[in-house]
C-alpha positions as CSV (number, residue, x, y, z in Angstrom):
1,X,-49.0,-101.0,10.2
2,X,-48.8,-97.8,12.0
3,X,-48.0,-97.0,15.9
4,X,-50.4,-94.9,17.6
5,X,-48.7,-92.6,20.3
6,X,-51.7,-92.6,23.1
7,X,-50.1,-90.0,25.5
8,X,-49.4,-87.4,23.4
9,X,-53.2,-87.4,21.0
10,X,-55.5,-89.4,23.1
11,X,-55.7,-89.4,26.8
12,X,-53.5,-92.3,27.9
13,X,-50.4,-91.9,30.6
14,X,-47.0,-91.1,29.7
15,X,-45.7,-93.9,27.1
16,X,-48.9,-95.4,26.5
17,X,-49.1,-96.5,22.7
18,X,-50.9,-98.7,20.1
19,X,-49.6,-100.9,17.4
20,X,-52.1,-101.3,14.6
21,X,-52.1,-103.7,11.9
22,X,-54.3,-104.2,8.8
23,X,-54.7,-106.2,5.8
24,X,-52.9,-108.9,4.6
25,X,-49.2,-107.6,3.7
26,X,-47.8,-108.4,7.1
27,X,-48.1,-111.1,9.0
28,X,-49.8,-110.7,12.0
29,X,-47.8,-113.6,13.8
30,X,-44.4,-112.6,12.5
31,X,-45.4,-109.3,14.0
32,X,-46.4,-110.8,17.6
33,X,-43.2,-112.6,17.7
34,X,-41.5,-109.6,17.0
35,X,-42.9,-107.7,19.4
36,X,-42.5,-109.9,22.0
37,X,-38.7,-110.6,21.5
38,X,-38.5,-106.7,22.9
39,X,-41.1,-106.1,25.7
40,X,-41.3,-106.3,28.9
41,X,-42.9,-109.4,30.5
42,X,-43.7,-106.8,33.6
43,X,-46.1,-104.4,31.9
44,X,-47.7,-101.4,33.6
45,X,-51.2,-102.0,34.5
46,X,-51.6,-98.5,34.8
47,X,-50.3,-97.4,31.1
48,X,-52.4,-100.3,30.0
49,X,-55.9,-99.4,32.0
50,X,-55.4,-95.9,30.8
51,X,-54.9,-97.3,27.3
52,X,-57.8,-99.0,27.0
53,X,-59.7,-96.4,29.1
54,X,-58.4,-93.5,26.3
55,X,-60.0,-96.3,23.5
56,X,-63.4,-96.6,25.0
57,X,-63.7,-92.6,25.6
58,X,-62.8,-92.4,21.5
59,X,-65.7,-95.5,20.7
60,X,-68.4,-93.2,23.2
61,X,-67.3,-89.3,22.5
62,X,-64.4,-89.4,19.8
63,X,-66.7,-88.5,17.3
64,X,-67.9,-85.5,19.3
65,X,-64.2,-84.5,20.8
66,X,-62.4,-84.8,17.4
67,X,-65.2,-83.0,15.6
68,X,-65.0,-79.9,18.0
69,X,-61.1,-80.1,18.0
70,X,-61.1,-79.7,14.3
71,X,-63.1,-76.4,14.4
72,X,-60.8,-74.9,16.7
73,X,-58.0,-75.8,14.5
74,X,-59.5,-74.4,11.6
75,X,-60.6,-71.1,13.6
76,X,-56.8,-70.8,14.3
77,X,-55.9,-71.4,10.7
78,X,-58.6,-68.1,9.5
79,X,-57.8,-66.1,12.6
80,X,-53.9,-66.1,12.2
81,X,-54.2,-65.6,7.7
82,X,-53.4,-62.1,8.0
83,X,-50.2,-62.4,9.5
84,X,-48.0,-61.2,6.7
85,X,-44.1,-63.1,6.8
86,X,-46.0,-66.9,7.5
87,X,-47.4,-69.0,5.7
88,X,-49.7,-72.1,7.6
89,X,-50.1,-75.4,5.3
90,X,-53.8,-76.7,4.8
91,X,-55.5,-79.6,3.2
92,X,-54.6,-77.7,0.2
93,X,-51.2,-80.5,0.4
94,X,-53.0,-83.6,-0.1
95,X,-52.4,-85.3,-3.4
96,X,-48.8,-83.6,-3.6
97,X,-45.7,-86.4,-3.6
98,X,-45.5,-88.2,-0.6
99,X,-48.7,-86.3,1.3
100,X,-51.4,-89.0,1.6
101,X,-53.7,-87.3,4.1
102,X,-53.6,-83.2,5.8
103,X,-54.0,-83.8,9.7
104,X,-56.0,-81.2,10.6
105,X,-55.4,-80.3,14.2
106,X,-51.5,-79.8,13.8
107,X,-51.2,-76.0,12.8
108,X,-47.8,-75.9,11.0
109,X,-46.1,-73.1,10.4
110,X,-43.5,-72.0,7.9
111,X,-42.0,-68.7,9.3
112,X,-38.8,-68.5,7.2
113,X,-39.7,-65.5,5.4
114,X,-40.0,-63.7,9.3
115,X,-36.3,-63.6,9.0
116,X,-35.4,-66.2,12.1
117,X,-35.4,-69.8,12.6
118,X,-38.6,-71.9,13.9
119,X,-36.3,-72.8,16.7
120,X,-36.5,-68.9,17.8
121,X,-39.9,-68.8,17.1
122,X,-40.5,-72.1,19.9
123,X,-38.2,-70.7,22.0
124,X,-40.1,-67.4,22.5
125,X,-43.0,-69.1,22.6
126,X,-41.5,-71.3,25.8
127,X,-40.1,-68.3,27.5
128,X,-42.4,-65.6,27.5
129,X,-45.9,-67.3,27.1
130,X,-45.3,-71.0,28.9
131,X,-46.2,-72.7,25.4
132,X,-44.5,-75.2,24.1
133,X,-44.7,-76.7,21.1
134,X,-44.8,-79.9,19.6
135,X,-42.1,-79.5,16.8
136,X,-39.7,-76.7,15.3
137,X,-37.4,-76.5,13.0
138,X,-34.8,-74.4,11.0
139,X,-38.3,-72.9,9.0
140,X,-41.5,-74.0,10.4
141,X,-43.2,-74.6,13.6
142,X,-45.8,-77.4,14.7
143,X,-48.3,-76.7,17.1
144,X,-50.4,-79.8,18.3
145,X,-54.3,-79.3,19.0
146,X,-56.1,-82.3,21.2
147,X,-59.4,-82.7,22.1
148,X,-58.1,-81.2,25.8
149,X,-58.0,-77.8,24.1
150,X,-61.1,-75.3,24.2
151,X,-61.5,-71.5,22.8
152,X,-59.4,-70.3,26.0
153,X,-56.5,-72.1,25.4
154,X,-56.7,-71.3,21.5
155,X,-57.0,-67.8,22.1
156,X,-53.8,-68.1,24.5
157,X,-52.3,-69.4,21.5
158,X,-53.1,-67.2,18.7
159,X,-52.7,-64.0,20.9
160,X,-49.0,-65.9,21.8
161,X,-48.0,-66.6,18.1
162,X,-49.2,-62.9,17.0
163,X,-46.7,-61.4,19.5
164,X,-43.6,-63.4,18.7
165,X,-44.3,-62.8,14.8
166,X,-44.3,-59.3,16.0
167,X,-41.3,-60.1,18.0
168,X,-39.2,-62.3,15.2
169,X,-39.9,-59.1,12.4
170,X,-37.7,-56.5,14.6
171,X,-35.1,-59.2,14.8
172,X,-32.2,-59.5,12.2
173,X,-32.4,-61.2,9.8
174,X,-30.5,-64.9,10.3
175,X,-29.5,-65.9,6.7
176,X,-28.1,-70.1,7.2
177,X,-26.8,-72.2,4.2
178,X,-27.8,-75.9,4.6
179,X,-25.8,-78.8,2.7
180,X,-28.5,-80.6,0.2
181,X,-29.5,-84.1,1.3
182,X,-27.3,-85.2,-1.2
183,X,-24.1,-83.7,0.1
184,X,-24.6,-85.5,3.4
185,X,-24.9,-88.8,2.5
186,X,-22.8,-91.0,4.7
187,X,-21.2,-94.0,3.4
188,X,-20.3,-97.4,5.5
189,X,-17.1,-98.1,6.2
190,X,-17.5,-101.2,8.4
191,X,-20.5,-103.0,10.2
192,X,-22.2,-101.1,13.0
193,X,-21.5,-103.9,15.4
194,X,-18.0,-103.9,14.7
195,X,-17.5,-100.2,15.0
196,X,-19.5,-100.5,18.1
197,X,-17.2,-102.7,20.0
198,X,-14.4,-101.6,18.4
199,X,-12.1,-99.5,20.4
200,X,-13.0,-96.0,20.3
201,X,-11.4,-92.7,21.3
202,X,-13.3,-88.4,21.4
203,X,-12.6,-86.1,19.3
204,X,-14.2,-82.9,18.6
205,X,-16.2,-82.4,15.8
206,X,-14.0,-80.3,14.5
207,X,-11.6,-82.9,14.1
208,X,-14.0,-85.8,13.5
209,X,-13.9,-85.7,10.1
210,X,-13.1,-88.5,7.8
211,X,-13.3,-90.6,11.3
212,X,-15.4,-93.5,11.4
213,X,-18.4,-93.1,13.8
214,X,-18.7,-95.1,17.0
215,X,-21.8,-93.7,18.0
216,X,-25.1,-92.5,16.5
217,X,-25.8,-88.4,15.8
218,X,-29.4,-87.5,15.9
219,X,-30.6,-84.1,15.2
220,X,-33.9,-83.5,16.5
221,X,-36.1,-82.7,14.6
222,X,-36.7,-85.7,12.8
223,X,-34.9,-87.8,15.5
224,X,-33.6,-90.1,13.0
225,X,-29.5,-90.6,13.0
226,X,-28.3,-88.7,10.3
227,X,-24.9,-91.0,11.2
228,X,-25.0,-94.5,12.9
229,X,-21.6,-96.7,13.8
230,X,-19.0,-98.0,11.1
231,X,-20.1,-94.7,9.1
232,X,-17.7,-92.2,7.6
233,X,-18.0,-88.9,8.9
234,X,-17.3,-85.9,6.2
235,X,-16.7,-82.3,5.7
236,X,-20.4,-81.6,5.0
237,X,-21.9,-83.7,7.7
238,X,-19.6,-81.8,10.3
239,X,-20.6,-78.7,8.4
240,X,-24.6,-79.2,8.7
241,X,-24.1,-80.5,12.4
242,X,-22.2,-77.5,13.3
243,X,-24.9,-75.5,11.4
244,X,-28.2,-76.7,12.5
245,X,-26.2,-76.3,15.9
246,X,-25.9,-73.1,16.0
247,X,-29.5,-72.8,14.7
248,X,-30.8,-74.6,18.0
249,X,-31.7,-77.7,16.8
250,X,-30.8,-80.7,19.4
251,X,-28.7,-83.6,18.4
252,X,-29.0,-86.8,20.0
253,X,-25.6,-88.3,20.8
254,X,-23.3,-89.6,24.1
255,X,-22.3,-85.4,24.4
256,X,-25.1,-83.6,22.8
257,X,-22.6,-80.4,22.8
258,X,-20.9,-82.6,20.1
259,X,-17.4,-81.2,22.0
260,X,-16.4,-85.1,22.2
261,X,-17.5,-87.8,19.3
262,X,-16.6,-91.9,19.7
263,X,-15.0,-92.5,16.5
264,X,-12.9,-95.8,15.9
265,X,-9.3,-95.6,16.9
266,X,-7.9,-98.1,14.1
267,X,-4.2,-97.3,16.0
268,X,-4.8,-100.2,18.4
């Protein structure tokens, strides 16, 4: 089972999206019941025309549109190999752990060795050229190609990316020490339910350690909570938070500053 996000690789409206199922280990019954515990018995007509309007124009021209958009992906990939400080992942991934297959029109970029974060890199790219892209991080960047793009907006992009590498190497260099995953491994204290309707009080980050999360903290990129309710909050975590912070990454929470955090007040 995979889910297909329509609005941001094919040409459906804003939150238009596919799930896809396959094969025989899940069952595709248990999976409509699931899914229709959680929608919405007044679905857009719109999202869903422009759905099923995005998955004819892929049975008639996806051939054709994916086949050009791949060649303009690999033109960037040759045009920007000179660059010295970057290095920009290929197909050459597949087969390693936990890479099944090299998507070809997301030009990824590891720019650590430019001396400043992918998060710099994006933001220059925002401010001074008006392109944003689709994913950044503490070392790489992720530029998405669709079947919308053509040689003038890939030459907008290269000529964008050679200037801000320009840019990053008369920059200092940012040196930023990162907890392993191992280090920042929460631990559960209660259920989230509980700690979610327990009663809470903020504190600052600062001060939330060894506090028991009321909330969840996201940091975006990957999006995923790297703390959920009822767990403990420790001395690492605060210290990656307040890293990647500083770094630019975004986290998800009720105060995305992170100057208040709903921890469980276990006075009351």
């Amino acid at each position: 089972m995979c889910i297909v996000s329509v609005h941001k690789t094919l040409s459906g409206l804003g939150q238009a999206s596919l799930i896809l199922q396959k094969g025989k280990r899940l069952d595709p019954h248990r999976l409509k019941l699931s899914v229709t515990t959680f929608e919405s018995t007044s679905p857009s007509s719109l999202i869903l025309c422009s759905t099923d309007a995005a998955r004819r124009q892929m049975v008639a021209d996806g051939e054709k549109l994916w086949t050009k958009t791949i060649e303009l992906a690999d033109k960037v990939r040759r045009t920007l190999s000179d660059e010295d400080g970057i290095f920009i992942y290929d197909s050459k991934l597949e087969g390693r752990p936990g890479v099944f297959r090299f998507d070809k029109t997301k030009i990824v970029i590891d720019v650590s060795k430019l001396g400043v974060t992918g998060f710099k890199i994006g933001d220059r790219l925002d401010s001074e050229h008006n392109i944003m892209v689709e994913l950044a991080d503490e070392q790489r960047i992720a530029a998405l190609l669709t079947f919308a793009d053509d040689e003038e907006t890939v030459g907008r992009l290269v000529a964008a990316l050679r200037e801000v590498f320009a840019w990053a190497r008369s920059q200092p260099r940012e040196v930023h020490q990162l907890p392993t995953l191992k280090e920042i491994c929460t631990e559960e204290v209660i259920e989230p339910g509980k700690a979610w309707y327990h009663k809470t009080k903020t504190v600052s980050l600062q001060q939330a350690e060894n506090e028991i999360a009321a909330e969840m903290l996201s940091p975006y990129p990957p999006g995923i909570p790297r703390v959920v309710p009822g767990e403990r909050i420790t001395k690492a975590l605060v210290e990656f938070l307040k890293t990647v912070q500083s770094m630019g990454m975004y986290v998800d929470a009720i105060d995305p500053t992170l100057k208040s955090i709903r921890v469980v007040d276990f006075s009351a």
